[in-house]
N, C-alpha and C positions, 0 to 999 in steps of 0.2 A: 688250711691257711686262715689264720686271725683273719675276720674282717671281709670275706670273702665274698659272702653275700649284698653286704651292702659297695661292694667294689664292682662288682657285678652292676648292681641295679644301676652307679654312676655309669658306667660303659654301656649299657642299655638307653640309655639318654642322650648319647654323645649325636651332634647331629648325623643322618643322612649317611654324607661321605665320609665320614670318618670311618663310620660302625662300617663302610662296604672295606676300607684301607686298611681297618682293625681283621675282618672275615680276611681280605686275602692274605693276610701278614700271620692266621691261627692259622691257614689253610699251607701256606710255603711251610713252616715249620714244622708241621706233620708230616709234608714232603721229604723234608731233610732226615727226621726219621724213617721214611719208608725206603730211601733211595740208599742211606748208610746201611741199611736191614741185608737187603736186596745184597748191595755192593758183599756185603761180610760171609752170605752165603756164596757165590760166584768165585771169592779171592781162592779158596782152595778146592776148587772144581775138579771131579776126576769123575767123568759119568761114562753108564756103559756098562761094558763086562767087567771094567777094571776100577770099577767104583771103588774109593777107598772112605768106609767112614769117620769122622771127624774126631778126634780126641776127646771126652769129656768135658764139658765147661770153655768148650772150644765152639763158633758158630757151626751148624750142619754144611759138611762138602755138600753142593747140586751134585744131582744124579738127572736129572732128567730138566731140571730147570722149572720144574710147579712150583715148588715154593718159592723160588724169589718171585717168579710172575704172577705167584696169588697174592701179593703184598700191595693192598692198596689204599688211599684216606677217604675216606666218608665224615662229612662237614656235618655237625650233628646241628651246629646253631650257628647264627653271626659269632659266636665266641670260645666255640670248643668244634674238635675233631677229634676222629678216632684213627686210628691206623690198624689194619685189620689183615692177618696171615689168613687167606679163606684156603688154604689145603687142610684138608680133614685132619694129616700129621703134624701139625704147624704145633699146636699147644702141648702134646706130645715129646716136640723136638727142645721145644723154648721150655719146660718145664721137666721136663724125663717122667719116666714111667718108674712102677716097681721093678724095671724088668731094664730099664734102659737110664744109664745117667744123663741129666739135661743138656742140651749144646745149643745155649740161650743164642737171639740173634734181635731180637725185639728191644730186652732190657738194654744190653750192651749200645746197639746206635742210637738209643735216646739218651743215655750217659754221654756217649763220646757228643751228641751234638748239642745236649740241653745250653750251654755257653750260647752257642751262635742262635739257634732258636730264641731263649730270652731277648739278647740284642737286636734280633730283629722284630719283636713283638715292640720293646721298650723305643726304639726309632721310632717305628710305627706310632706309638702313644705322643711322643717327643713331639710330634710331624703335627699330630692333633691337637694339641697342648693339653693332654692329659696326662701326662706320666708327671709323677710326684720326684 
């Protein structure tokens, strides 16, 4: 992103409650990604003996439910978060092996919700009278 740094350092200045309005508004939006994640492995659930694995380039069917429940955010700064698959198979699954094609579920709910995420960062800005 052109500019980024010095966009940063302005949001770094912003008073007080803004920067905490600005943290919970990075912080919902990475939710939105963890909870879409979550949701997309769950939709085609078949765990158990009659596990069925997921199509290629399709999110992973749950089998036991670790992975959407290892899916969670970790707030790195007032202005960034991460969202984090902690199952040992998670990178694995989101990325494929030599051995196995990928059945992404990370990339895909940050696609489907990047709209709403921005709009609610850019409100957030709006609210502070920062957004350009």
């Amino acid at each position: 992103m052109k500019g980024r740094d010095r966009y940063l350092a302005r949001l770094r200045r912003l008073p007080e409650k803004h920067r905490r309005a600005l943290k919970l508004a990075v912080y919902a939006a990475a939710d939105m990604v963890a909870s879409e994640a979550a949701i997309s492995i769950t939709n085609g659930a078949v765990g158990g003996k009659n596990h069925i694995p997921s199509p290629p380039g399709e999110p992973p069917n749950a089998d036991t439910g670790h992975l959407a429940s290892s899916i969670r955010v970790d707030q790195i700064d007032e202005l960034s978060a991460r969202v984090v698959a902690g199952a040992r198979y998670a990178a694995a699954l989101e990325f494929g092996t030599s051995k196995m094609a990928e059945r992404p579920f990370m990339r895909p709910a940050a696609r489907k919700v990047a709209a709403e995420m921005k709009s609610l960062v850019v409100a957030t800005m709006r609210r502070s009278g920062e957004a350009e």
